[in-house]
N, C-alpha and C positions, 0 to 999 in steps of 0.2 A: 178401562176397556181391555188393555192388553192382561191385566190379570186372570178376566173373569174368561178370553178367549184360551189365555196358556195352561188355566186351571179348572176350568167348567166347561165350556163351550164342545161339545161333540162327544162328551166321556158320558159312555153311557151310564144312566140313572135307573136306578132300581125301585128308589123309596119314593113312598106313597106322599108322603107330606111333600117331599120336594118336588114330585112331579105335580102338584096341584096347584103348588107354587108358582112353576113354569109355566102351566096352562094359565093362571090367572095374570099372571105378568105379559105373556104373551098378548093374552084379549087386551090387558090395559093398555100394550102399545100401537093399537090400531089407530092408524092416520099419526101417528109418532114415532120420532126414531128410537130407536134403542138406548141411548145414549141416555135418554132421558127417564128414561123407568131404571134402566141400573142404576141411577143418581138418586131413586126414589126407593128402592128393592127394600134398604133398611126399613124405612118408614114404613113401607106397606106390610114388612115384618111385625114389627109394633101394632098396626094397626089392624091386622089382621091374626092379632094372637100368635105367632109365625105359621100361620098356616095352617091353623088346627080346623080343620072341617066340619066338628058337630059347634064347636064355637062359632063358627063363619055361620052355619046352618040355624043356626038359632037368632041368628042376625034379623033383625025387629026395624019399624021405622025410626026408633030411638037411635041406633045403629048408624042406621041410613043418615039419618041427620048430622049425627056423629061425623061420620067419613066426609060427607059433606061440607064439613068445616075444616081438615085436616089438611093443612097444606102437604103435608109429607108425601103426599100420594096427589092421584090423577082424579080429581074432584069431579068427575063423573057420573049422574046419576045410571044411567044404563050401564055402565062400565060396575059402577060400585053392586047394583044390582045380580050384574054378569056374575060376578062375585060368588055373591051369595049364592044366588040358584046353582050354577055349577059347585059350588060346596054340598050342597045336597043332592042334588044328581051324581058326583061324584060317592055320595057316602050310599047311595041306592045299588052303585055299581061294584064295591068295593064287599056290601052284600052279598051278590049276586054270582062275583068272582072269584072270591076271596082276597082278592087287593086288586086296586087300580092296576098297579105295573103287570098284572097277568093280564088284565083288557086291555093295558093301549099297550102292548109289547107285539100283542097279537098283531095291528097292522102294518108293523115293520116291515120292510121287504123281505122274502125269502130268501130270495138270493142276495148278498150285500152289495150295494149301491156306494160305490166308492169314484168321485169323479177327481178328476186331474186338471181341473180349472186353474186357467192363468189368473184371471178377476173375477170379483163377486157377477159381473153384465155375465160371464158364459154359466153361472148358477140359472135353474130354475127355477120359478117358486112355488109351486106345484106338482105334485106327483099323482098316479093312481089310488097309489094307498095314502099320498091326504087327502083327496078328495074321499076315500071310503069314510078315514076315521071322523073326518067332519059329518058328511052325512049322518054316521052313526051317531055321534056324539051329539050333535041336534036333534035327533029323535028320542035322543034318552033326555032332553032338558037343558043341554050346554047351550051356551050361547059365546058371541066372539070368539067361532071356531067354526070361520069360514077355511075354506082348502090352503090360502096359504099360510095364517096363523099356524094352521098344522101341519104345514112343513116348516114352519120354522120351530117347532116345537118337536118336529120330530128329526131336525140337525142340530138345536141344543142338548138335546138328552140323548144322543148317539144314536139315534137308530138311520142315520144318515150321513157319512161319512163326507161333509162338504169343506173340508178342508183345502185352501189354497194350495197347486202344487209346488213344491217345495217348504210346505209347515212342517214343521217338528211333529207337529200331533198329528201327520198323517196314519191312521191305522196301517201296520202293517199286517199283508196274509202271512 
């Protein structure tokens, strides 16, 4: 945990694969903690090709079965499903933008959003723009990207500067 917070956690992410990464680890941790999908991250690497999107997208009940037997990961039919369809919604959108990171970059805040929190209780876990990019991102075919999966998807990959006051990795202006 303290590696993936000193070396990942808030740095923002540019690349396509890893942000699909993120979105899909994010949905797998609904109703679980965190702790417990990093413990799994490799596995779902493996198991997910690392992330490769037209491989995910081609994902079949064969597949599905597959995953389903795979302890490495979160043995979830709707989760493993979430998967898949967001792999191809993702590859519709990546179409349509020319890459992921230029569509979900878009609903970063304008202004930057840097809090000074003593404890994760004075954290939010929702904002405006998760609430947008959920909406959006449901109507294009994502799923497990209710409003606060995307804020926490959008303070792992930096577009949310929620860092505890006094972290090292506070962004500075």
């Amino acid at each position: 945990m303290q590696a993936y917070h000193d070396e990942e956690w808030g740095v923002p992410l540019h690349d396509d694969r890893r942000l699909l990464e993120s979105l899909i680890l994010d949905g797998a941790q609904a109703g679980l903690s965190w702790r417990t999908i990093l413990n799994r991250r490799e596995g779902y690497r493996k198991a997910f090709h690392k992330f490769d999107a037209r491989r995910i997208a081609a994902f079949g009940s064969k597949e599905v079965r597959r995953l389903l037997g795979d302890a490495r990961i979160i043995r979830n039919r709707a989760k493993i499903r979430s998967a898949i369809d967001n792999a191809r919604a993702f590859l519709k959108i990546q179409k349509e933008f020319g890459s992921f990171d230029r569509y979900i970059w878009s609903f970063a805040p304008k202004q930057k959003i840097s809090r000074r929190a003593r404890n994760f209780r004075e954290l939010p876990v929702t904002s405006p723009e998760a609430e947008a990019m959920s909406k959006d991102l449901r109507r294009r075919g994502f799923s497990f990207v209710g409003p606060t999966i995307c804020y926490a998807f959008m303070q792992a990959c930096g577009m949310i500067d929620d860092h505890l006051d006094g972290c090292f990795r506070i962004v500075r202006n």
